[in-house]
C-alpha positions in Angstrom: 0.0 0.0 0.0 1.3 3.3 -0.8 2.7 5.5 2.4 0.5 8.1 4.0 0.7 11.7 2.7 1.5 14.1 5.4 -1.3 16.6 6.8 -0.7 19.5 4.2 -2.5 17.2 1.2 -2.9 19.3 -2.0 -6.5 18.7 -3.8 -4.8 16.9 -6.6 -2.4 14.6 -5.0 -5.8 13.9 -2.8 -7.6 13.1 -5.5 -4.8 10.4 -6.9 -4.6 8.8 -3.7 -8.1 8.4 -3.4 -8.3 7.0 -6.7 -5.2 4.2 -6.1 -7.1 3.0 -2.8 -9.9 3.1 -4.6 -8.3 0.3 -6.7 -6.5 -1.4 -3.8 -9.9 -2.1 -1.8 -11.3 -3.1 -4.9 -8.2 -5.8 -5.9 -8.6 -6.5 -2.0 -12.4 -7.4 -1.7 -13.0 -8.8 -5.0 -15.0 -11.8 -4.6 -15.3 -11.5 -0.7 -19.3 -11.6 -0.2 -18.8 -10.7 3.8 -20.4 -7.6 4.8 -18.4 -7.3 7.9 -14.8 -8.3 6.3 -16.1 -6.1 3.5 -16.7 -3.0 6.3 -13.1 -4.3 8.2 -11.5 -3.8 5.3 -12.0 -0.3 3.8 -11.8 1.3 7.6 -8.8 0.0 7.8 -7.6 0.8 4.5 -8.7 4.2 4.5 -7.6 4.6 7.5 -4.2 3.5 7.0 -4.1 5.6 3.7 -4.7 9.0 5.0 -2.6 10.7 7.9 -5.3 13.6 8.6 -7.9 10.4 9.3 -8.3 10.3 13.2 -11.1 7.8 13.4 -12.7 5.8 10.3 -15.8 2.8 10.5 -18.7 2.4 10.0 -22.4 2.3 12.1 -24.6 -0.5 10.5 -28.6 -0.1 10.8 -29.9 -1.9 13.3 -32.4 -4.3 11.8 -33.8 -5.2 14.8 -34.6 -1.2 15.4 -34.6 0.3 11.8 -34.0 3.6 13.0 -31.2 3.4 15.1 -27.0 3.2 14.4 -25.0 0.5 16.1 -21.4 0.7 15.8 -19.6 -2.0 13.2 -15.9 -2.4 12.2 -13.7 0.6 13.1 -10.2 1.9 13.2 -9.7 4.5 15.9 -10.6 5.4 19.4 -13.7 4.2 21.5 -16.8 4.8 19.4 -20.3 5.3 20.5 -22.3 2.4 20.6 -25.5 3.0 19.4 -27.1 6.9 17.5 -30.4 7.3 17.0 -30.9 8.1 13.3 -31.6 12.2 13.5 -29.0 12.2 16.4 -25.5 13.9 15.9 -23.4 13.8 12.2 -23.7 10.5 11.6 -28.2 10.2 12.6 -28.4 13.5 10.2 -26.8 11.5 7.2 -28.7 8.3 8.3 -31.8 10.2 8.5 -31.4 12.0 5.3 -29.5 9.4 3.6 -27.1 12.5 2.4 -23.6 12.9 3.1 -22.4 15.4 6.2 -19.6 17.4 5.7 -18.8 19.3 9.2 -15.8 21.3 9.3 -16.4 22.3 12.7 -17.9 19.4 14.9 -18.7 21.5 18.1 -20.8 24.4 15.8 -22.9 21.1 14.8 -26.1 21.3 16.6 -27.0 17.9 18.6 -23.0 16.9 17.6 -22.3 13.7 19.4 -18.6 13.8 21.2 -17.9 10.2 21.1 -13.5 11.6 21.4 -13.4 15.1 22.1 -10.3 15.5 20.4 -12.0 14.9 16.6 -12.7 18.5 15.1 -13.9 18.0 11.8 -15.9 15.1 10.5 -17.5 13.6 7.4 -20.2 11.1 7.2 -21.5 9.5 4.0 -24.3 6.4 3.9 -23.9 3.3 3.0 -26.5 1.7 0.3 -27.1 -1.8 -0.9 -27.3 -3.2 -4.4 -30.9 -2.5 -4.0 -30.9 1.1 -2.5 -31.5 0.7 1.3 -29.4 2.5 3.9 -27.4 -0.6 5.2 -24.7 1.7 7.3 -22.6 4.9 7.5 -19.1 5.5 7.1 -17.7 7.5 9.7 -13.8 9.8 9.4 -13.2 12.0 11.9 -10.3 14.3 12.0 -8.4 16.3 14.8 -7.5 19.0 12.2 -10.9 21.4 11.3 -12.0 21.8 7.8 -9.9 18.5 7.1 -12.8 17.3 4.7 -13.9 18.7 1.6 -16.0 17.9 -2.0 -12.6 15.8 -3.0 -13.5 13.4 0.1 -17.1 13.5 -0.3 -17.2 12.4 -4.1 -14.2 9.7 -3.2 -15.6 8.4 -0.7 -19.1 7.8 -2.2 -17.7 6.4 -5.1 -15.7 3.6 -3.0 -18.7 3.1 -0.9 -20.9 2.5 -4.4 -18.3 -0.2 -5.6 -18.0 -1.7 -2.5 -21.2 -2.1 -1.3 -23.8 -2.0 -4.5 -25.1 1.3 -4.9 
């Protein structure tokens, strides 16, 4: 796997790196049916591919619930357990199946301080082949502002080839 850029990341060299990890979770998962090694897999490879990424998994719907976020495979601190979709960052993108950009996680109303130490985060759902919210993918950063449209369209584009839609 390619080394970890530093925290000063220029759009472009962003852009590329997204793009090769892109490729290496794809080479990495192809043919693995497992939701969960699936999940394990691109935490830990996103994680482990960007310096600036302080905490990186995923909350799975609850099937049992249906509107409520239980925490699945992570790399990173202690993460909350369970959100209530409508709750913090990661409820707003469950509930509106739209993906949160926060550059400043303590200005977010209702922001859920699972580290205190993460500043900025992004949060981007997770769909099936067949359309229905499945999860959330959770990166949290100690830097603010550390997110921007380069990570949002990146990471919904590995998300759609990983997980269907």
């Amino acid at each position: 796997m390619a080394e970890a850029f530093n925290e000063a990341i220029l759009p472009a060299d962003k852009a590329q790196r997204y793009a090769a990890v892109a490729d290496e979770i794809a080479a990495v998962l192809d043919g693995e049916p497992n939701l969960t090694a699936r999940m394990a897999t691109v935490a830990s490879m996103l994680a482990n591919s960007f310096q600036h990424y302080f905490w990186t998994g995923f909350y799975v719907v609850d099937p049992a619930k249906g509107d409520e976020l239980v925490v699945g495979p992570y790399q990173g601190t202690l993460g909350c357990l369970r959100i209530a979709f409508g709750r913090g960052v990661c409820g707003v993108a469950a509930a509106t199946r739209t993906t949160q950009v926060v550059e400043d996680v303590h200005a977010f109303p209702g922001h859920i301080a699972c580290d205190s130490r993460s500043a900025s985060e992004i949060v981007a759902p997770v769909f099936d082949a067949g359309g229905a919210l499945i999860a959330v993918l959770d990166v949290d950063s100690e830097r603010p502002a550390a997110f921007d449209e380069t990570d949002r369209a990146w990471l919904e584009r590995i998300l759609a080839q990983t997980f269907g839609r």
